[in-house]
N, C-alpha and C positions, 0 to 999 in steps of 0.2 A: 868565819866560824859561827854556825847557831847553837846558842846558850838552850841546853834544855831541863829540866827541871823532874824529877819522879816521888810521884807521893806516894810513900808505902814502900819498903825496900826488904819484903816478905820475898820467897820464892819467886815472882816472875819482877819485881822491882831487881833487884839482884839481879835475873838474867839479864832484863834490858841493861844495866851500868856493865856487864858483861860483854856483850854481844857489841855495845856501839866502843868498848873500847879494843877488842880483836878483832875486829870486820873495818878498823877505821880504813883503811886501804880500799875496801871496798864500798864503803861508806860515801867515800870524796868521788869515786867512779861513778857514783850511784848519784848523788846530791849535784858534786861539783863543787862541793865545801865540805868542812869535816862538822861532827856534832862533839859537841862539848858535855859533860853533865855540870850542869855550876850549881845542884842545890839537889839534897836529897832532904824529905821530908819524912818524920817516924817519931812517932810517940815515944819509943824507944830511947834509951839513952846512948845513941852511937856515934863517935867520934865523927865531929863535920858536918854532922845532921842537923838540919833546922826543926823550930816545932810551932810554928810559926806560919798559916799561909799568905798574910799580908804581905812576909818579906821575899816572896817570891812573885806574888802578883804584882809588886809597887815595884820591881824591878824591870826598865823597860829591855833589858837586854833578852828574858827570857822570852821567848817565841812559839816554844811548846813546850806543853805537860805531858808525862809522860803518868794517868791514874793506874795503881796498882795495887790500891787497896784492897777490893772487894768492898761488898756489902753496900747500903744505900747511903749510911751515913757513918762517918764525915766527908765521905766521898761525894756525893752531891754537893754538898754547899759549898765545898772545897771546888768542883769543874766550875758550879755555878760562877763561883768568885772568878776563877779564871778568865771562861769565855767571856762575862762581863767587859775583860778589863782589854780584851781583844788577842788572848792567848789561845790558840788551837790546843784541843784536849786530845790524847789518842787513848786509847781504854781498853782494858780485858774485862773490863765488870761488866759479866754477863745480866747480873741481878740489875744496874743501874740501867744498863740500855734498855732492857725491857720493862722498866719503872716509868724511866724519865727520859726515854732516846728523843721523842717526841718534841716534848719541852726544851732538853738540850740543843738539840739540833736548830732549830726555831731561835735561839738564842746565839747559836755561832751563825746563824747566818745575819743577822741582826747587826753582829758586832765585826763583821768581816775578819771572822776566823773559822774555823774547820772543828768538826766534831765525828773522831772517827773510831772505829771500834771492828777491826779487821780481826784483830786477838778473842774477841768476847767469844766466839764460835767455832771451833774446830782447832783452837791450840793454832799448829803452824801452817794449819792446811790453808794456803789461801782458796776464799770463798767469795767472802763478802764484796771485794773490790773485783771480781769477775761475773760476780750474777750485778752488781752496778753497772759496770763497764762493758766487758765482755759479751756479755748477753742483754745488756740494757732493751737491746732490740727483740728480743724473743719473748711470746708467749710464754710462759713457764707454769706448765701445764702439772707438772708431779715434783715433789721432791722426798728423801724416802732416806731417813739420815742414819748412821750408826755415832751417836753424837757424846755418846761417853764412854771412856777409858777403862773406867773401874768396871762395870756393868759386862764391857767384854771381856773383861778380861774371866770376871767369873762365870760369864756363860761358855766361853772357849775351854775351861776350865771342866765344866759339867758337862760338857761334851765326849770328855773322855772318861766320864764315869762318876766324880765326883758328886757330892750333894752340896747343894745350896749353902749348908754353914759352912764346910769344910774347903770350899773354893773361894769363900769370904774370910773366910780367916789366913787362908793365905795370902789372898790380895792387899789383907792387913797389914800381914807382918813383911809384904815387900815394897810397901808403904803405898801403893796402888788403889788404898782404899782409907776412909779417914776412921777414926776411933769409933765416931757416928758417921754411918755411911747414908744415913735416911736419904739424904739429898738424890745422892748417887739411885741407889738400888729401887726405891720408889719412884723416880723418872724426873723427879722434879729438875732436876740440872738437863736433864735432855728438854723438858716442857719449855724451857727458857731460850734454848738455844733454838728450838725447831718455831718457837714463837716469832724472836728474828727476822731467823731467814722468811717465814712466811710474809712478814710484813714490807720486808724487801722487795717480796715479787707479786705481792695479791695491792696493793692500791690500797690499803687500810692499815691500820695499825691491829694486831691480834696481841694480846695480852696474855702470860702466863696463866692467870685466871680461867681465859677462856680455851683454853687445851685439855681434851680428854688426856688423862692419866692413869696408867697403867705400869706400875714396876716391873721386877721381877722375882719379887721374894717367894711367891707360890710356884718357879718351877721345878720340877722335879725330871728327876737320871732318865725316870721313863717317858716322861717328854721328847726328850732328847730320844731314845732309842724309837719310838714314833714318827717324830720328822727322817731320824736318820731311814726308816724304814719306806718313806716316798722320796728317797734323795733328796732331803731338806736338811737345814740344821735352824735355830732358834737365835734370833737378834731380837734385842731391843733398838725400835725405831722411834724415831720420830718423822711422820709422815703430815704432811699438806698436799692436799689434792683441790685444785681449782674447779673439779666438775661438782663439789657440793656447794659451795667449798666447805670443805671440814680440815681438821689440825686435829691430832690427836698421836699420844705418847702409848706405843704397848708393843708385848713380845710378839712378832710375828715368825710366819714359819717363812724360809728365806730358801727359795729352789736352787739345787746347785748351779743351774747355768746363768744367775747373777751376778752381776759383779761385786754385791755386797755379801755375798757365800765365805767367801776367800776374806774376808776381814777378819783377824783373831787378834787377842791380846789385849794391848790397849788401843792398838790404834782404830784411829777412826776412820769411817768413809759412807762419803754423801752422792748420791746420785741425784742428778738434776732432768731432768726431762723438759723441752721446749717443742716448743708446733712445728720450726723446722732444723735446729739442731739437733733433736731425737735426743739420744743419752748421754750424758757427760757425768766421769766419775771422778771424784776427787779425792784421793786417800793419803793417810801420811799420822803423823803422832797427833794426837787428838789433846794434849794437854802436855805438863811438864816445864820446866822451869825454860829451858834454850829454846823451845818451841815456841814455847808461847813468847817468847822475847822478842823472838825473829819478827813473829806478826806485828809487834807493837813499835819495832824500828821502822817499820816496812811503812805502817802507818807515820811515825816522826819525819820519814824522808817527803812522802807526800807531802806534809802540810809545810815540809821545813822548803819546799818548791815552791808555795803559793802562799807565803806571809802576806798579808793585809787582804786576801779574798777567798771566798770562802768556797769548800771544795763540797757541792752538794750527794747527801748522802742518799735521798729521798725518805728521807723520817720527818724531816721539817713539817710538810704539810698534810700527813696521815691523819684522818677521823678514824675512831675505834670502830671496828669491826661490826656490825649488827645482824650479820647475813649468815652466820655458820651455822652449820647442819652437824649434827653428832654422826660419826663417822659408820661405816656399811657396820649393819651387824653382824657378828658370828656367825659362820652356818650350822647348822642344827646340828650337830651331837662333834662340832669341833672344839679344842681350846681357846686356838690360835685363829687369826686372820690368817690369810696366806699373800706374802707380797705380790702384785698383780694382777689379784683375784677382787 
């Protein structure tokens, strides 16, 4: 049995203590042992919960953390403590991997444990552990993401006629969207994600910071009857392109015979492009509570495989970026970019 441990028992901590207790079956299939939770961590006052993370690092039985916090802090000093102590971290915190992936990773590999964060991008879609693995070998020449939920849902939404507030306030009240959707609708949750992925595939680290950002709060019905009027429709992407290399977050116009045309709702989908695997799409729920759980099992099983060595993510030795280019400009009397243009 491997002892494991979830700080933060918010919406995807909950799913993870979920998921590894209904999937045990498939779990032991998967592993070859079953996973235990022995210690749920929460500020909160709830029955069982520790508040405490010494009493989880000082415990040699725990083997993996399962971060579920969000945010930079207490969730940093809290992995930090961990991987120190030679405990594999697995993580949805989009915000800390692209903080501190860097530093973390550098420090699980130090400590002969694993630092992995399969959840932090795309919810359940596996991504990260196939542009690693899968494609380790490929150029990875484009990538061209639909990387938030909220965002399509309310542009799929103003596609069929609706306005801007009135597709957001729905997305509100079916909880698809947060009270302050800033994050969401202004791009910044995509900026974080397409940051990631690019550093995964570009040899550098690219930082949140250094992502052109672009929401979607300025579009408007007749937008949409525009694209719709060249068989197009309007995504918010996050795109990396290796031939600048440039990174940048904006509404582009998305031609119907893409495979990212056909993505509505919440869900998400990422296309990848390599010099000789050409396109590869990856679509699926883009966030959510079991979704994103699945990813962060998926990550516990990995590391719960490789106790005492460490499972390389390629963040460890990443220098920041100093080569990017601001992305093609507009053409003259358009709104939008046009994807593959």
């Amino acid at each position: 049995m491997i002892n494991v441990a979830i700080l933060g028992l918010g919406t995807v901590g909950s799913g993870v203590a979920e998921v590894i207790e209904k999937n045990q079956n498939q779990i032991k299939k998967a592993l070859g042992d079953s996973l235990h939770v022995k210690y749920i961590l929460d500020i909160r006052d709830i029955p069982g919960a520790v508040k405490d993370i010494n009493v989880i690092v000082n415990d040699p039985d725990i083997k993996v953390v399962c971060e579920t916090m969000g945010g930079k802090e207490p969730a940093y000093t809290y992995t930090h403590l961990a991987l120190e102590h030679g405990i594999s971290v697995c993580t949805s915190n989009k915000e800390l991997v692209d903080a501190f992936g860097v530093e973390l990773s550098a420090i699980a590999r130090e400590h002969n444990c694993s630092y992995l964060f399969e959840a932090s991008v795309g919810g359940g879609i596996p991504i990260i552990r196939p542009l690693r693995e899968s494609c380790g070998h490929e150029n990875i020449i484009r990538i061209a993401g639909i990387l938030n939920g909220t965002c399509n849902y309310i542009l799929t939404n103003m596609k069929s006629g609706k306005n801007f507030d009135d597709a957001l306030r729905e997305a509100q009240e079916k909880g698809f969207a947060e009270r302050n959707p800033a994050a969401d609708i202004e791009g910044h949750d995509t900026a974080r994600k397409i940051a990631i992925l690019a550093s995964l595939v570009s040899g550098k680290k690219i930082s949140y910071e250094q992502v052109s950002c672009e929401g979607i709060t300025n579009i408007t019905p007749e937008d949409f009857a525009y694209a719709e009027s060249r068989g197009m429709s309007i995504k918010l992407l996050g795109v990396y392109d290796s031939s600048g290399p440039y990174v940048n977050v904006a509404p582009y116009l998305v031609p119907n015979d893409s495979p990212l045309y056909g993505v509505n709702d919440v869900f998400n989908g990422i296309m990848i492009t390599g010099n000789q695997v050409d396109n590869l799409m990856f679509y699926g729920r883009g966030a959510g509570k079991l979704p994103t759980a699945s990813a962060v099992v998926s990550d516990v099983i990995e590391c719960a495989k490789s106790i005492g060595h460490n499972i390389k993510n390629d963040f460890a030795d990443l220098n920041l970026a100093d080569n990017l280019v601001p992305a093609p400009a507009i053409p003259e009397r358009q709104k939008f970019r046009v994807l593959g243009e």
